[in-house]
TORROVO-173726 format. One line per 8 residues: number of its first residue (from 1); their letters; for each residue y, z, x of C-alpha. Coordinates in Angstrom, 3 decimals, padded with zeros to 6 digits, always signed. Layout:
<bakes>
NUM = A = Y:Z:X  ...;
</bakes>
This chain:
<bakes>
1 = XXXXXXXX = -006.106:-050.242:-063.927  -004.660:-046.914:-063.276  -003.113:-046.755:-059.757  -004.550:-043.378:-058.240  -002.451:-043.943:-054.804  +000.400:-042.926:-056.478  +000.031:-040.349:-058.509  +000.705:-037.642:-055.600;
9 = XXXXXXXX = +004.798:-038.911:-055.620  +004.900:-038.325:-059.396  +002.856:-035.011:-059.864  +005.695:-033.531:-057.224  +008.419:-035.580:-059.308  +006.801:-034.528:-062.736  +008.523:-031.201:-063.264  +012.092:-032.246:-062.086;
17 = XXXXXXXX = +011.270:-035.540:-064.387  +010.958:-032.797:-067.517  +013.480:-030.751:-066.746  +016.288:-033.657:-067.265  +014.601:-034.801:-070.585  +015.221:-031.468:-071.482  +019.008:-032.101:-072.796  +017.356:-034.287:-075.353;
25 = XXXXXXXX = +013.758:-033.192:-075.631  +013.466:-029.362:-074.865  +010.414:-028.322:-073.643  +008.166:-027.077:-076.537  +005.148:-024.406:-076.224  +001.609:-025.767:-076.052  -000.119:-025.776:-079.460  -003.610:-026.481:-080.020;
33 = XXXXXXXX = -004.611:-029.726:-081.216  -004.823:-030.007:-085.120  -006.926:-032.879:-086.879  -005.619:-035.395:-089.292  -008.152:-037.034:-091.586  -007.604:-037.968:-095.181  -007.602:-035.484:-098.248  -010.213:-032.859:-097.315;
41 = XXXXXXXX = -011.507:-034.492:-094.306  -014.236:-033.143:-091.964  -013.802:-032.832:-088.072  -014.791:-036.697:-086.990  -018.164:-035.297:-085.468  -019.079:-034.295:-088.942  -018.019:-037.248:-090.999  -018.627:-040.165:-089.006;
49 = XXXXXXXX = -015.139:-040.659:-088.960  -013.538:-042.484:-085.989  -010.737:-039.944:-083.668  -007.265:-041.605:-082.668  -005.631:-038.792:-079.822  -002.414:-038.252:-079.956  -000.350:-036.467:-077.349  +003.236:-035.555:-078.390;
57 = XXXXXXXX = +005.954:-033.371:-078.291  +006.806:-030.298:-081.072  +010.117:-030.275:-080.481  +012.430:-030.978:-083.739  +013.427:-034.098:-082.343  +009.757:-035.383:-082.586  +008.602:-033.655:-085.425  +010.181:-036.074:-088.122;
65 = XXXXXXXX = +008.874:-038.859:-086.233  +005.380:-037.545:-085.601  +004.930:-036.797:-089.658  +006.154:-040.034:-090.284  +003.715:-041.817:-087.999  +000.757:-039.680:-088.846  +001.299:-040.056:-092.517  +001.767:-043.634:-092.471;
73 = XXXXXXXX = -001.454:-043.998:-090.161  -003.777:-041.830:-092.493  -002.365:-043.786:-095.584  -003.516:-047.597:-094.436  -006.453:-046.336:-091.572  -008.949:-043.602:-094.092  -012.037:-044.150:-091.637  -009.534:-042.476:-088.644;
81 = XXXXXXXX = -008.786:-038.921:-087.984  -005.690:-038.145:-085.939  -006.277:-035.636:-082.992  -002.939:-034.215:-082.243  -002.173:-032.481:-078.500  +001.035:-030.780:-077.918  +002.528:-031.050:-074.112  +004.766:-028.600:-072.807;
89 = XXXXXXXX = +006.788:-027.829:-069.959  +003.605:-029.833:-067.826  +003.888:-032.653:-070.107  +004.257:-035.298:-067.430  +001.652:-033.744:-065.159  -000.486:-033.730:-067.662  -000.427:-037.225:-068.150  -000.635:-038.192:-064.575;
97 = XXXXXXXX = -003.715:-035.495:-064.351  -005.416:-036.943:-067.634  -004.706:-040.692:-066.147  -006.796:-039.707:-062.853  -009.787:-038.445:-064.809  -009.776:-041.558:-067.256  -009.070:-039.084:-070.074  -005.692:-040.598:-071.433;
105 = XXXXXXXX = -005.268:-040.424:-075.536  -004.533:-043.414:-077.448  -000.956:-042.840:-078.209  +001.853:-041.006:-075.744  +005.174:-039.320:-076.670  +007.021:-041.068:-073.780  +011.194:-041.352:-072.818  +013.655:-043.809:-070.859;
113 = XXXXXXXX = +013.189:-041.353:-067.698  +009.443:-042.163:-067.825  +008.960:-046.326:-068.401  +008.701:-046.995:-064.741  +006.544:-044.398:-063.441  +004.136:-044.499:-066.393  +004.286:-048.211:-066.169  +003.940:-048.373:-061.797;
121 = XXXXXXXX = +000.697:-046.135:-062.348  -000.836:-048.215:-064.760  -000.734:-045.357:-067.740  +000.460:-047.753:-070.512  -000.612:-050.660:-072.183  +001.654:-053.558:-072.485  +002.732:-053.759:-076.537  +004.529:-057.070:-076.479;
129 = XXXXXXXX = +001.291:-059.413:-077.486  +000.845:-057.048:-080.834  +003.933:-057.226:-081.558  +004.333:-060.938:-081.565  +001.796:-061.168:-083.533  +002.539:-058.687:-086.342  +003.943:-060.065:-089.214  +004.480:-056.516:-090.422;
137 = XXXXXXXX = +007.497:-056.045:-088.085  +010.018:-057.977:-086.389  +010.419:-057.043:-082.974  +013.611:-059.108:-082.097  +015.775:-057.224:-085.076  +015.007:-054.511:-082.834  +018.487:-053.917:-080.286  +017.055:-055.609:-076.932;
145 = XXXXXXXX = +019.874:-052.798:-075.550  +017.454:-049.917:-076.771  +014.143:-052.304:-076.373  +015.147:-052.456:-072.724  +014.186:-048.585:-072.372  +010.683:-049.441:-072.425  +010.980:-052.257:-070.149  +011.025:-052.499:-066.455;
153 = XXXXXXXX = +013.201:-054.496:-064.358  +011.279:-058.007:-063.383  +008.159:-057.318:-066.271  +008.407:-058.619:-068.998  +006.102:-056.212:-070.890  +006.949:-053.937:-073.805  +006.147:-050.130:-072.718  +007.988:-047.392:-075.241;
161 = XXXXXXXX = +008.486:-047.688:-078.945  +011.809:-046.165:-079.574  +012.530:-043.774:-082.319  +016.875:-044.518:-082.623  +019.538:-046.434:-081.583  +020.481:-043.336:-078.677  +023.367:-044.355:-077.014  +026.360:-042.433:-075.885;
169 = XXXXXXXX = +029.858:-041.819:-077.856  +032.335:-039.323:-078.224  +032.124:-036.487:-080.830  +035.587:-034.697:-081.215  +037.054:-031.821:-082.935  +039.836:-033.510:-085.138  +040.947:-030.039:-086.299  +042.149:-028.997:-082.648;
177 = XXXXXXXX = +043.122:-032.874:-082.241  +045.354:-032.510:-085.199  +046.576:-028.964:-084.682  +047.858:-030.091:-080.786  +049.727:-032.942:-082.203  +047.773:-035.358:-079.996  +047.239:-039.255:-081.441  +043.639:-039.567:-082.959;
185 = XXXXXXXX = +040.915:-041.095:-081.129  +040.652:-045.202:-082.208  +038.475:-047.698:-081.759  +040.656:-049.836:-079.019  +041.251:-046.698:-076.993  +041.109:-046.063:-073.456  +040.221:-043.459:-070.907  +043.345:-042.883:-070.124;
193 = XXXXXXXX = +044.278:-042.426:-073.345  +041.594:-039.800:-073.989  +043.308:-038.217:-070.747  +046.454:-037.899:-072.010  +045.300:-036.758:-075.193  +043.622:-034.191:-073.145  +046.909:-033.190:-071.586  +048.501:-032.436:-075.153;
201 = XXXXXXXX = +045.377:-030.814:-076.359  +045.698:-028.508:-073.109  +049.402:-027.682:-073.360  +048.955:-026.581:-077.249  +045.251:-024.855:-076.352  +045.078:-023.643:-072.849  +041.899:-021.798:-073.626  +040.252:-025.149:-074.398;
209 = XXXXXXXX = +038.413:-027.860:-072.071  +039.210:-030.943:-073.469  +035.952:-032.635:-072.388  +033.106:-031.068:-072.809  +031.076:-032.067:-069.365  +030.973:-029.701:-066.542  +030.406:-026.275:-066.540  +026.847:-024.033:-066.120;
217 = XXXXXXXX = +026.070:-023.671:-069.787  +028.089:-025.212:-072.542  +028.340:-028.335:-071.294  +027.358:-031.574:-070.922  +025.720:-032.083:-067.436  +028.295:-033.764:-064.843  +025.125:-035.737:-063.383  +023.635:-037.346:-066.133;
225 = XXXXXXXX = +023.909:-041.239:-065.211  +024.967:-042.158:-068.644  +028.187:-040.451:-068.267  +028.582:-041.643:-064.176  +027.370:-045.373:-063.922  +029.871:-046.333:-066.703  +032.478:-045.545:-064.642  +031.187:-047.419:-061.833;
233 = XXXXXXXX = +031.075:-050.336:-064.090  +034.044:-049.950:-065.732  +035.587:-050.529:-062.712  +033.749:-053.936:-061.797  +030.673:-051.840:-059.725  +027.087:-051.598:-059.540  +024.446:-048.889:-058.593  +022.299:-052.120:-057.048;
241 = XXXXXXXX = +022.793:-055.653:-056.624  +021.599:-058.336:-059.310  +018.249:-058.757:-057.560  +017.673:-054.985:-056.842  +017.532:-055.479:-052.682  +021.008:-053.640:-052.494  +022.721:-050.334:-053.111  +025.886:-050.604:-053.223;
249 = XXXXXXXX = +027.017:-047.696:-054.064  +029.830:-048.106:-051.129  +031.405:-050.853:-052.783  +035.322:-051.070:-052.974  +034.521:-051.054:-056.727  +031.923:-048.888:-057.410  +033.671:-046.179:-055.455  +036.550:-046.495:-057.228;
257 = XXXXXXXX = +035.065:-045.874:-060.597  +033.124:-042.584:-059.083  +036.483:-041.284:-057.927  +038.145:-041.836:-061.139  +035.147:-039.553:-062.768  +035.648:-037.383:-060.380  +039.188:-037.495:-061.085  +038.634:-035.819:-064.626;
265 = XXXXXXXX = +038.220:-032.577:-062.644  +040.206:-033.241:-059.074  +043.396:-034.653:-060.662  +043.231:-034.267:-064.363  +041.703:-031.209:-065.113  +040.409:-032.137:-068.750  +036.731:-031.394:-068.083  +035.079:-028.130:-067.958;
273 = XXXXXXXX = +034.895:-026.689:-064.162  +031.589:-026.990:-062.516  +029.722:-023.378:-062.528  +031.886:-022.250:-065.633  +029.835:-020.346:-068.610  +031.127:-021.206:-072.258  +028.393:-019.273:-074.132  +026.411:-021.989:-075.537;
281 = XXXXXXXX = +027.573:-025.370:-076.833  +030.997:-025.781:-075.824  +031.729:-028.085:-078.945  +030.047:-025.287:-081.426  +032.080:-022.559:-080.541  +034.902:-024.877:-079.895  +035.560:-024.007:-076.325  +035.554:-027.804:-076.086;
289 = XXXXXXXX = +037.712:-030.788:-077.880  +034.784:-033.686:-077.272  +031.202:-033.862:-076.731  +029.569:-037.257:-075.376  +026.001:-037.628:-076.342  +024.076:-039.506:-078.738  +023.268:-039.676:-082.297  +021.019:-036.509:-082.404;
297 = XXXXXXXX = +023.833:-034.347:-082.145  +025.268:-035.028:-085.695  +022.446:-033.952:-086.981  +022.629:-030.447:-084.717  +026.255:-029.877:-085.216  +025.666:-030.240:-088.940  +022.992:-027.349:-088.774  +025.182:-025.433:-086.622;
305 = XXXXXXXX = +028.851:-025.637:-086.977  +029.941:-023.493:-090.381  +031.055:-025.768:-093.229  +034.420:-025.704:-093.378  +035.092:-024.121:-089.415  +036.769:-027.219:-088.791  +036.348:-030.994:-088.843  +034.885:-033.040:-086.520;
313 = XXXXXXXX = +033.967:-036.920:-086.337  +032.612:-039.940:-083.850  +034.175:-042.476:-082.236  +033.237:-045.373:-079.671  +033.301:-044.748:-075.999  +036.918:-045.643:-074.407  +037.244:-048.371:-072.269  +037.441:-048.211:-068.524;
321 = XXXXXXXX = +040.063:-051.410:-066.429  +037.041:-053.951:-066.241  +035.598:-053.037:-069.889  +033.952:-050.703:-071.853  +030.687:-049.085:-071.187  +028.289:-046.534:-071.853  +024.856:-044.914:-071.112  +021.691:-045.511:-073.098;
329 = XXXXXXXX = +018.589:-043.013:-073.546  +016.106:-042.387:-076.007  +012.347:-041.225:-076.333  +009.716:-043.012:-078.219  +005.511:-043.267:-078.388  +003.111:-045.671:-076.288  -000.149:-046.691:-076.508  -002.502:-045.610:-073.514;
337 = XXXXXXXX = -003.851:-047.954:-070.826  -007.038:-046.416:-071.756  -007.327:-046.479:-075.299  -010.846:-047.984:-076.993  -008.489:-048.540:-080.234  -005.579:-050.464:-078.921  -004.689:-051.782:-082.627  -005.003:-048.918:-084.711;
345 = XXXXXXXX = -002.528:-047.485:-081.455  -000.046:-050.240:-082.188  -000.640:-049.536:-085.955  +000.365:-046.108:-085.266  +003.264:-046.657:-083.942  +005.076:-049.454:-085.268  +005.698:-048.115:-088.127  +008.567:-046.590:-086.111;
353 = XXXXXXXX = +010.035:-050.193:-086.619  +009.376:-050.519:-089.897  +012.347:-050.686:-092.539  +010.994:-048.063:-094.287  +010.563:-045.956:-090.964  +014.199:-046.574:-089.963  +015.308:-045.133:-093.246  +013.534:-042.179:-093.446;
361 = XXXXXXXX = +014.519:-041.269:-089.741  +018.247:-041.865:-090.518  +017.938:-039.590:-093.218  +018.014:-036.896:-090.991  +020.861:-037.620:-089.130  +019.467:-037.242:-085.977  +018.365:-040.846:-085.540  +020.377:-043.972:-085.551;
369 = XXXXXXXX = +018.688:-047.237:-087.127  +018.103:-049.361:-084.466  +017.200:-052.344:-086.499  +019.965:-055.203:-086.368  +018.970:-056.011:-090.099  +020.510:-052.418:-091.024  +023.592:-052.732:-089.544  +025.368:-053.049:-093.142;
377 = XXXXXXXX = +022.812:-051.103:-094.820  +023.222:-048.781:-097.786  +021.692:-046.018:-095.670  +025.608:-045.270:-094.381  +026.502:-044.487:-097.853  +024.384:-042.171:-098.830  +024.673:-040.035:-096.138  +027.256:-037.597:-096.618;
385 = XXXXXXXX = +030.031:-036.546:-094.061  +030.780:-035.228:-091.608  +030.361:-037.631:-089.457  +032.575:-039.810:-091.212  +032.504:-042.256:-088.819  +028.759:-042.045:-087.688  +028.429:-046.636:-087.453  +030.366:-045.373:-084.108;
393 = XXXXXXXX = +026.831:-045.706:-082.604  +026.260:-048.798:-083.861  +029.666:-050.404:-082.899  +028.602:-048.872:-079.715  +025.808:-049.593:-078.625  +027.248:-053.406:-077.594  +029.054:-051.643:-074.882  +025.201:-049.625:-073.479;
401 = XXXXXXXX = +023.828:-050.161:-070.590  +020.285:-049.371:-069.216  +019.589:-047.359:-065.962  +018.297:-049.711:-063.216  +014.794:-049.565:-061.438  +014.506:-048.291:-057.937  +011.205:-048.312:-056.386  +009.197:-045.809:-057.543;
409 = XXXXXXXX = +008.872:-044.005:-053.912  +012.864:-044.195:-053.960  +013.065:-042.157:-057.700  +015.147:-043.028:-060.047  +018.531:-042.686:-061.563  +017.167:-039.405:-063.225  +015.165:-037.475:-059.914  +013.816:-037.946:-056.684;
417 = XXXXXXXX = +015.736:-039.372:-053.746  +018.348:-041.661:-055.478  +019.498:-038.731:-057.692  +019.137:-036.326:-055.168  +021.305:-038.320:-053.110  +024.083:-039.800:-055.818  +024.384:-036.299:-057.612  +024.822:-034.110:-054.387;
425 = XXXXXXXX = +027.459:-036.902:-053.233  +029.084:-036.108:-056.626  +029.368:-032.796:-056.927  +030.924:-032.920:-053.254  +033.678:-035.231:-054.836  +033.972:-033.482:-058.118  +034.251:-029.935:-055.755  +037.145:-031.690:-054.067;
433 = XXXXXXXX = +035.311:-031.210:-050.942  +035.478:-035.248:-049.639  +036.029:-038.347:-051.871  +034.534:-041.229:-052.847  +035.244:-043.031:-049.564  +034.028:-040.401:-047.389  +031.038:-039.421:-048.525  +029.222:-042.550:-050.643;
441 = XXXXXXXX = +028.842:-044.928:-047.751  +026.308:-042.049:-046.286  +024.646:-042.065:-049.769  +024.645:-045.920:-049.907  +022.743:-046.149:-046.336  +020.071:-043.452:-047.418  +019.385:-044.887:-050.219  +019.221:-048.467:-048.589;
449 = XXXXXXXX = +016.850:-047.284:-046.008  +014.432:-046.168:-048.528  +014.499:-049.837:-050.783  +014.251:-051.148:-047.145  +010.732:-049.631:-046.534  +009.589:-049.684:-050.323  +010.740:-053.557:-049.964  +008.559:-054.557:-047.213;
457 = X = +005.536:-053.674:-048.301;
</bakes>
């Protein structure tokens, strides 16, 4: 049942919602919607031919994955023709819109940032009964870490087919690593390691940020939770308390670890200045030694960084004092609350997590397998360097960690209140304009007040 009631808190939401996807689904133009039948087909009207609608992104980070579930689809379902719709900057309003007049398509281009408020208004259909009982795919060699995207805290339901194992690690130049003198990055390393490589790389290249966060364009945003909530837990914090009742944000602990991120800027001065334009990519033009994101990138930095300009690898997250951790965030495809075909939906998209799938996505190095089965597989051989070292992601992904659920009239880790509230908080810190101590216990009781309400009702 979709939950009408509700919809007014996301339509507002909807456009900030898009606008952090952005760093890893831009925003595409709306395109008509094309047909896919099989070889010569008629519109469905004409040839009796059942319609499957499909609402996606064109970005290139979807396009691989919408040939390769279209294809698939028209190959073992001839009697269905594929209607696709292309979303755009609206793309979640859209949804919410199409939800309240009952006009949903079978199959959504969804994300991370969307699970719980597609999922709290009742837009998607639960996909954990077809996939226990497909013996086409397995869905527990699928990572439960990147699974857990298209889950909610407390249901057990399956929401979001992922396309890749997305999870955060550290690209680095090891031309300007090499050339400052500074140790290369390891496996066992530590932030403060990566700090006082920073230091070195600094001295030899003082026209060079050593991390590439920070900044107004170049960089990687300061307030993206994957690169902030590590810290807190690296440091033995927590954004919430085990059951969810609690922010506690103003924790000994969890203060701690935002002042030490904060620290990259206040004390260390490795990360790109807040405001600061670097003319594109900071890691492109090299106005940047690292650049944390996830596996996508190799396969941009391969299109876009000269062969030859210098080299440049992968390697695991470092490790904070209480262990090491890191942000997870993908995209992926969901079938529709609505849909009159809910298996030929499923059929659609599962074959994202099929074997075959998997292989043909890695292929194009901007997708990680995210089967458990291809951990060792041959795929990683044939795909030619640089990165050399591109099983970082899968090493790391042991050490991800999935952004917890707020009530939806709180917002989320990505917009609305709790953002609003953590990421002004930060920038204060990161400004050197009040620390940790001063200004999260304010953030902590805001934030409180709202899971108060939300709670009691």
């Amino acid at each position: 049942m979709i939950h009408q009631a509700r919809f007014t808190v996301w339509l507002v939401l909807a456009a900030l919602v898009l606008l952090l996807l952005g760093s890893c689904a831009p925003a595409t133009p709306t395109q008509p919607a094309a047909s896919y039948g099989g070889e010569g087909a008629a519109p469905a009207q004409a040839s009796g031919q059942l319609t499957l609608r499909f609402y996606t992104s064109s970005g290139d980070h979807a396009t691989k994955a919408n040939e390769l579930m279209i294809n698939k689809f028209r190959e073992t379902h001839p009697d269905f023709t594929v209607e696709v719709e292309y979303g755009a900057s609206d793309y979640a309003d859209k949804v919410f819109t199409m939800a309240a007049a009952g006009n949903l398509p079978d199959i959504l281009y969804t994300a991370d940032i969307y699970t719980a408020p597609f999922v709290d208004a009742g837009v998607l259909l639960d996909m954990q009964p077809f996939a226990d009982a497909d013996s086409e795919v397995n869905i527990d060699d699928v990572y439960e870490s990147i699974l857990g995207l298209g889950r909610v805290e407390g249901n057990p339901g399956l929401y979001m087919i992922p396309v890749s194992l997305d999870n955060v690690q550290v690209y680095y130049n090891k031309t300007i690593w090499e050339e400052a003198g500074a140790p290369l990055p390891t496996p066992d390393w530590s932030w403060d390691d990566l700090i006082a490589d920073c230091k070195i790389i600094q001295e030899a290249k003082p026209d060079i940020y050593c991390i590439g966060i920070g900044g107004s364009n170049g960089g990687g945003g300061f307030n993206w939770w994957a690169y902030v909530v590590p810290w807190i837990r690296g440091y033995g914090g927590d954004v919430l308390s085990a059951d969810g009742t609690r922010s506690t944000l103003s924790t000994p602990e969890a203060m701690a670890g935002l002042q030490a991120y904060a620290n990259l800027w206040v004390v260390h001065n490795v990360a790109i200045p807040l405001g600061n334009d670097l003319g594109g990519n900071c890691f492109i033009n090299q106005k940047c030694a690292t650049w944390l994101s996830i596996p996508i990138f190799a396969g941009i930095f391969r299109d876009s960084i000269e062969p030859g300009a210098f080299e440049w690898d992968v390697q695991v997250i470092p490790s904070h004092p209480k262990g090491r951790f890191t942000g997870m965030g993908t995209f992926g495809y969901a079938v529709s609350a609505n849909t009159q075909h809910p298996q030929e939906a499923w059929d659609f998209v599962k074959t994202l997590i099929t074997r075959e799938g998997q292989e043909e996505l890695g292929r194009t190095y901007r997708a990680m397998p995210l089967l458990k089965s291809m951990a060792d597989s041959s795929l990683f051989d044939e795909l030619e360097p640089p990165p050399a070292n591109y099983r970082a992601f899968i090493d790391g992904q042991a050490y991800g960690i999935l952004p917890r659920t707020y009530p939806v009239e709180c917002g989320s880790l990505y917009t609305g209140q709790v953002n609003a509230a953590m990421m002004a908080a930060l920038e204060t810190i990161i400004r050197g304009e009040g620390t940790a101590e001063t200004v999260f216990p304010g953030v902590d009781a805001e934030i409180q007040a709202c899971l108060d309400r939300a709670l009691a009702k």
